[in-house]
C-alpha positions in Angstrom: 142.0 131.1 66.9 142.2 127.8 65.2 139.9 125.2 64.3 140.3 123.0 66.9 139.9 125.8 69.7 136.6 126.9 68.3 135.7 123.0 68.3 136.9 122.4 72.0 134.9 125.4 72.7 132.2 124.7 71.0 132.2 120.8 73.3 132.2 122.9 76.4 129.7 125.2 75.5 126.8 121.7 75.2 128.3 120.4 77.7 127.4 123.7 80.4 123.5 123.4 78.5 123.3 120.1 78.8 123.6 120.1 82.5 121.5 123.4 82.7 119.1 121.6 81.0 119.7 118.9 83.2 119.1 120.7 86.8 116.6 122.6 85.0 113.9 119.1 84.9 115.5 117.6 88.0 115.6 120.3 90.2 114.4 120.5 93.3 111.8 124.0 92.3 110.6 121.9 89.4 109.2 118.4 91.2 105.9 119.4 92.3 105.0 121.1 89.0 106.3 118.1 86.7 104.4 115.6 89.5 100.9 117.7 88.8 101.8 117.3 85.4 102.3 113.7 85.6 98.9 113.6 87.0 96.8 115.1 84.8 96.1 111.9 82.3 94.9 110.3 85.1 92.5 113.2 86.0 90.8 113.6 83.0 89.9 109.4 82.9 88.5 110.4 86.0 85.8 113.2 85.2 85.2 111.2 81.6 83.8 108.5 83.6 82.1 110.8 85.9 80.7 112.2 83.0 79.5 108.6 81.9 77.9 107.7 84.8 76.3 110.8 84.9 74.7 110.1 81.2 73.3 106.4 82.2 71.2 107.4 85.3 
């Protein structure tokens, strides 16, 4: 086995994890969970000023 083989190999190899990786994130199992994710900056502003309003009254 030559160089070049274990190079041409080695291109194939990232190129099967890349689009693992690929349907991994965009997959149709992973939406909701990456969508809560997405989310959850918006939740916590939420209670903080819950938790403010709370304080002044």
């Amino acid at each position: 086995m030559e160089m070049s083989d274990l190079r041409g190999l080695s291109t194939v190899f990232c190129m099967i994890a890349f689009l693992a990786v690929t349907y991994w994130a965009y997959g149709p199992s992973r939406k909701s969970y990456f969508e809560e994710a997405a989310s959850l900056p918006f939740l916590e502003d939420e209670v903080q000023s819950k938790q403010k309003k709370d304080e002044s009254s």
